[in-house]
C-alpha positions in Angstrom: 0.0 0.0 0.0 1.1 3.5 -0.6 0.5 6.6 0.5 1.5 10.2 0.5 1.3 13.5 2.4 2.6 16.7 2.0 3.3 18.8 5.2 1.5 21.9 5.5 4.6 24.2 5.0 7.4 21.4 4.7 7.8 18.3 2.6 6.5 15.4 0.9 6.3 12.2 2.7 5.8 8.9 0.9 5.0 5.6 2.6 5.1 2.6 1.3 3.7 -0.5 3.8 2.3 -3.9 3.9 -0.4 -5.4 6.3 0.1 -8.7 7.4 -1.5 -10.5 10.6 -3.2 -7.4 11.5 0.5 -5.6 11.9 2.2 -3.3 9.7 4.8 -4.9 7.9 8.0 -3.9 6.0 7.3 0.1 6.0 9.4 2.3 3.7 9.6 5.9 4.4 10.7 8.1 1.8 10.3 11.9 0.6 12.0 15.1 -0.5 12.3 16.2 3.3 16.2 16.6 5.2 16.6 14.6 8.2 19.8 14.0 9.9 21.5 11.5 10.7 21.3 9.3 8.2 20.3 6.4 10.8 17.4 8.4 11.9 15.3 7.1 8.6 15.9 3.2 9.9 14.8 4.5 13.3 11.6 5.7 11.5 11.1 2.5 9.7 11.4 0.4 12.5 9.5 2.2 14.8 6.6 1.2 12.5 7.4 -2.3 12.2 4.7 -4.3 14.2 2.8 -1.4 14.8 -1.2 -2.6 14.5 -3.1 -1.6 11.6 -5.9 0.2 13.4 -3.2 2.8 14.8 -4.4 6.6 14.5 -2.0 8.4 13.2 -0.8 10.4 16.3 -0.4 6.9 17.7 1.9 6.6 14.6 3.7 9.6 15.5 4.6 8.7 19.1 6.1 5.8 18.3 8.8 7.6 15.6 9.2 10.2 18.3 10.3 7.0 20.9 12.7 5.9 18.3 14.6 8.7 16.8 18.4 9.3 17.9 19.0 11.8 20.3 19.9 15.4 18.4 17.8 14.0 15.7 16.7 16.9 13.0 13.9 17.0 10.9 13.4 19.3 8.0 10.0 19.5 6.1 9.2 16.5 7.8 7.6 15.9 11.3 6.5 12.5 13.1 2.6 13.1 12.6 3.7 13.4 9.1 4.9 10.2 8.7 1.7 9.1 10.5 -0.8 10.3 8.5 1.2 9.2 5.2 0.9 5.7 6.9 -2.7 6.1 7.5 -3.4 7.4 4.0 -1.8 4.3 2.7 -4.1 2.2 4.6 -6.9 4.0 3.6 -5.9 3.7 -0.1 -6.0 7.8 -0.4 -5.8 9.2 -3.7 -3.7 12.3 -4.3 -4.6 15.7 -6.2 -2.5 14.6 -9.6 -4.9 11.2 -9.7 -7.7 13.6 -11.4 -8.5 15.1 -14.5 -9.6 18.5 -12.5 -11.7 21.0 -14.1 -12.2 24.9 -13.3 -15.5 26.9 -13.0 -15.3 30.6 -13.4 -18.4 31.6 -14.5 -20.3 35.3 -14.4 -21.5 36.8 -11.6 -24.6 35.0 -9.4 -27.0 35.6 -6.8 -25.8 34.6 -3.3 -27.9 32.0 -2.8 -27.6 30.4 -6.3 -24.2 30.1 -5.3 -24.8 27.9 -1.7 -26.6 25.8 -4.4 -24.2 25.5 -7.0 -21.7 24.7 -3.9 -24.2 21.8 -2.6 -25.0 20.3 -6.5 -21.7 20.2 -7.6 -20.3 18.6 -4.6 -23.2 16.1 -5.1 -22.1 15.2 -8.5 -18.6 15.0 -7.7 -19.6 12.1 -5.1 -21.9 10.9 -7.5 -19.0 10.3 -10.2 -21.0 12.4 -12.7 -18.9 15.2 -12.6 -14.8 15.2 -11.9 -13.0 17.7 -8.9 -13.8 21.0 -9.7 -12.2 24.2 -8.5 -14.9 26.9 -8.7 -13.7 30.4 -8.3 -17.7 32.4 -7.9 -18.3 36.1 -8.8 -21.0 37.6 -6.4 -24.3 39.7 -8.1 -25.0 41.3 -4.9 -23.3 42.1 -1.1 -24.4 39.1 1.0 -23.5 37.9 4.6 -22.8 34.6 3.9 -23.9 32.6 8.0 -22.6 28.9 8.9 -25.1 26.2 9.1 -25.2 26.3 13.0 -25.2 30.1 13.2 -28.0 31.9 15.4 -29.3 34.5 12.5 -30.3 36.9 15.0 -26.7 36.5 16.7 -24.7 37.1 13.5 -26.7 39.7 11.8 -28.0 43.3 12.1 -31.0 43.4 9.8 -31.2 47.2 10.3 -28.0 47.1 8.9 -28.4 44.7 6.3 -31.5 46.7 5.1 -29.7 49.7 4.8 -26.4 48.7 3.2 -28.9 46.5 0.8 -27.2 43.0 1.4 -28.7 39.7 1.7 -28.5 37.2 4.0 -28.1 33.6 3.0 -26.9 30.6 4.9 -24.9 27.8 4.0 -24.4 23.7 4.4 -21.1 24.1 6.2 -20.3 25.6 9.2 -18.1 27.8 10.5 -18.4 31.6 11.2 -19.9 34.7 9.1 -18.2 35.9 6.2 -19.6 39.9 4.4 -19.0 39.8 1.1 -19.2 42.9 -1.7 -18.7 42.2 -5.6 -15.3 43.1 -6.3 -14.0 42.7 -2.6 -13.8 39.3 -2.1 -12.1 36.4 -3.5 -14.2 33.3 -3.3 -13.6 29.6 -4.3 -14.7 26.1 -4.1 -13.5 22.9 -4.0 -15.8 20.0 -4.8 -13.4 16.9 -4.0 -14.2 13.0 -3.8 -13.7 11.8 -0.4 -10.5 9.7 -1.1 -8.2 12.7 -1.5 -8.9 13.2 2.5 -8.4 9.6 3.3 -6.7 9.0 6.5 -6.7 12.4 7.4 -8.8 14.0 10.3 -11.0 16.8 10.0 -8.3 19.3 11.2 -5.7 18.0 9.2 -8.2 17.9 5.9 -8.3 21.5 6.4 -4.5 22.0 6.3 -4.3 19.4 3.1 -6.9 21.4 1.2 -5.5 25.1 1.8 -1.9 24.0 0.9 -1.9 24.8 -2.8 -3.1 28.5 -2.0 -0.6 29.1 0.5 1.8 28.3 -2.0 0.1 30.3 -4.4 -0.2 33.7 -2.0 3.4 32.8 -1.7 4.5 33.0 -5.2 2.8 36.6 -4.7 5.2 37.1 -2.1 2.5 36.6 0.6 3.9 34.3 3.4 0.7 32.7 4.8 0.1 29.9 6.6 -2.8 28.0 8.2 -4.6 28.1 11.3 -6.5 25.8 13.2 -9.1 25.2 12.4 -10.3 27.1 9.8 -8.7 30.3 9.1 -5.5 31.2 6.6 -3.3 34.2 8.1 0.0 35.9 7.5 1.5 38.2 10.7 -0.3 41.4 8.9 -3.6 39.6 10.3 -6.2 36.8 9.0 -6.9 37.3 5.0 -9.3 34.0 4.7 -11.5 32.0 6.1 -12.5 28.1 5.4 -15.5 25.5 5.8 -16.2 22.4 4.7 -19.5 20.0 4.3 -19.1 16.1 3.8 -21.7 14.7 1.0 -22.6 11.3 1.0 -22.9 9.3 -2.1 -25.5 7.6 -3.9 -26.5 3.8 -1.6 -23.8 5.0 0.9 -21.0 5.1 -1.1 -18.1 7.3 -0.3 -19.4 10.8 -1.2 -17.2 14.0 -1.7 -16.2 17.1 0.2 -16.8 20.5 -0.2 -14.2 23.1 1.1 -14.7 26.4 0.1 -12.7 29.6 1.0 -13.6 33.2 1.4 -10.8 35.6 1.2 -10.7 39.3 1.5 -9.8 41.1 -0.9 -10.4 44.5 -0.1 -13.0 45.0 2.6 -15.0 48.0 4.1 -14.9 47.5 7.2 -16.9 50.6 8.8 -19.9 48.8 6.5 -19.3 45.0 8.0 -19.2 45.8 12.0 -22.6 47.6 10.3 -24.0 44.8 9.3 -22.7 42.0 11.3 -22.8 42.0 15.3 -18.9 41.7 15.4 -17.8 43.1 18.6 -20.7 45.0 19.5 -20.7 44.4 23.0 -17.5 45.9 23.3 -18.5 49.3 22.6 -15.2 51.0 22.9 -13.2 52.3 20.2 -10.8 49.9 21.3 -13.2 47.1 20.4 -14.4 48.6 17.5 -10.5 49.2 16.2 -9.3 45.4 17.3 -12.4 44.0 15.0 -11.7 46.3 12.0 -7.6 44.5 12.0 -9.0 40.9 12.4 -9.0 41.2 8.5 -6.1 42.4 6.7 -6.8 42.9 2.6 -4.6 41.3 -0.3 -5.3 44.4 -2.6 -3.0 46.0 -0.1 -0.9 43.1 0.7 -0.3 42.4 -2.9 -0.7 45.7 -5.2 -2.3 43.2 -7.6 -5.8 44.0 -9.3 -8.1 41.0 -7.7 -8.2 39.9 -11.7 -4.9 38.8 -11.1 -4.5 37.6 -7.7 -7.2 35.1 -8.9 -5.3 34.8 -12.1 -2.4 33.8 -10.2 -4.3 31.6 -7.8 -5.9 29.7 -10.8 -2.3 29.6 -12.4 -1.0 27.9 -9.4 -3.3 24.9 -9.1 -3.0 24.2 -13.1 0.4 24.1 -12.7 0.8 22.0 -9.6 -1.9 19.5 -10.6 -3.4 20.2 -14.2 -6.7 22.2 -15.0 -8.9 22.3 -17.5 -11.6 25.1 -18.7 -15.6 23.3 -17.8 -18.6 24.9 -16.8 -21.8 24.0 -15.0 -24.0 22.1 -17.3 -27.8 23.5 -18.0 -29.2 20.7 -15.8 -26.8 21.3 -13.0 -27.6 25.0 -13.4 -31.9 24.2 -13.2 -31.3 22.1 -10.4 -29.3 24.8 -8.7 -32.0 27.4 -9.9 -34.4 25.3 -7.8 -32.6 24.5 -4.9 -32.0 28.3 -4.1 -36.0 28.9 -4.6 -37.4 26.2 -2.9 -33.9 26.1 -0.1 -31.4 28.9 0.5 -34.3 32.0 -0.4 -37.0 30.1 2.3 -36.9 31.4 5.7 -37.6 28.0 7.0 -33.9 27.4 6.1 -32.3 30.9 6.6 -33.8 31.4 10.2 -33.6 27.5 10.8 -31.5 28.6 14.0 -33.2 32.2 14.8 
């Protein structure tokens, strides 16, 4: 069995393992990591000899920690590394260059035609109707876009949304409230079949799924990074935020993930402590200041027009693991059209937690 993992910020790690009596059996440890001394890579190997198969991965890891040399140094590689590659193995994970991946960039929509288009595509991807798409969306309107479990009357001024003219949608993941404006926000999708997450935890899925952006902001001379559980951040403050919604397949099959990332752009942020009930019981200016730099923009991080940035971004993930130009099909789109009348636009669902 084989499997692979790249570490969020380091290396790749390949394992390479057999199963036999319920044991793990003749592991291989290999990658393009630095690790000194040389012996240190036996150590590794035979710290997973005889481990059991039904192991979790930070079980994994303390068993290569027991066995390195003293003064051992690892580069681009750490010991839950090596676990989760051994648990991806197991699980017969696939990686990101197994797919034919396609992109969707399509005109501006409606806010809640795009929680749609999020939940239908994801559904076809775990349906095997439609391959791993990247979809990078284009917003009609200004929306506050609440997680699934989010109190609406917690999350949202209504006065405010009124006024500032933005809708109020909610979507199937979770996670916290994201404001959004057309042109100020950088939004994409991932619609992924469940085997590229294989033997990973929810946490570490996260981490796995942000990694090509990160090295994406960083061709843009952007060092980001991720952190737990959901957010991506560089040390000018956090410039994204992340959720994700599992989707079974048809008869209980293994279904797909969606992970989807809003990052900012540009933002106004006088207009979004307006509209969402961020800090608004600390009334201070020094409340209302520490909300307004929880955000930190790309357009001023970058220089670049967002055009670009999401050129770039887009440029990244063909190059690393192949793209092509698709779109969403006319039944897709109908059954999205109906799913935001009869779903996303029903207060039954927006207020489902008032």
């Amino acid at each position: 069995m084989h499997g692979e993992y790249k570490v969020p910020g380091g290396k790749l790690v390949v394992v390479d393992v057999d199963v036999a009596d319920g044991v793990l059996r003749d592991a291989r440890v290999a990658g393009d990591f630095f690790l000194e001394p040389d012996e240190a890579l036996d150590a590794v190997n035979r710290a997973l000899e005889g481990a059991p198969a039904d192991t979790d991965a930070a079980g994994l890891a303390a068993r290569v920690e027991a066995a390195l040399p003293e003064g051992t140094v690892m580069y681009g590689l750490t010991a839950e590394g090596v676990g989760i590659a051994v648990r991806r193995a197991l699980a017969h994970a696939t990686d990101w260059t197994d797919y034919d991946w396609q992109l969707v960039h399509e005109g501006p929509q409606p806010p809640a035609l795009h929680m749609a288009l999020d939940e239908v595509l994801t559904a076809e991807v775990a349906a095997g109707r439609r391959p791993p798409t990247l979809r990078v969306w284009e917003w009609a309107s200004p929306a506050v876009i609440i997680g699934s479990f989010q109190s609406l009357r917690n999350e949202v001024d209504p006065e405010g949304a009124r006024r500032h003219g933005v809708d109020v949608v909610r979507r199937i993941s979770g996670g916290g409230a994201m404001f959004v404006e057309p042109g100020n926000t950088i939004t994409y999708s991932l619609s992924v079949p469940e085997a590229l997450v294989q033997g990973l935890s929810f946490q570490d899925s996260y981490a796995y799924l942000d990694d090509w952006v990160l090295g994406a902001l960083g061709d843009m001379g952007i060092k980001a990074w991720y952190q737990p559980l959901n957010d991506i951040a560089t040390d000018q403050g956090k410039i994204a935020g992340a959720a994700q919604k599992r989707i079974v397949g048809p008869d209980g099959a293994p279904g797909a993930v969606l992970h989807h990332v809003t990052m900012a752009y540009d933002i106004d942020a006088d207009k979004m402590l307006d509209v969402l009930r961020i800090g608004k019981e600390k009334l201070s200016d020094k409340g209302t200041k520490s909300a307004k730099k929880r955000v930190d923009p790309l357009r001023r991080q970058t220089g670049l027009p967002r055009e670009a940035v999401i050129g770039r971004m887009v440029d990244s993930f063909r190059t690393r693991y192949g793209l092509t130009q698709g779109k969403v099909t006319d039944e897709e789109l109908a059954r999205a059209q109906e799913l935001a009348r009869t779903k996303f636009t029903a207060p039954e669902w927006v207020a489902r937690v008032p």
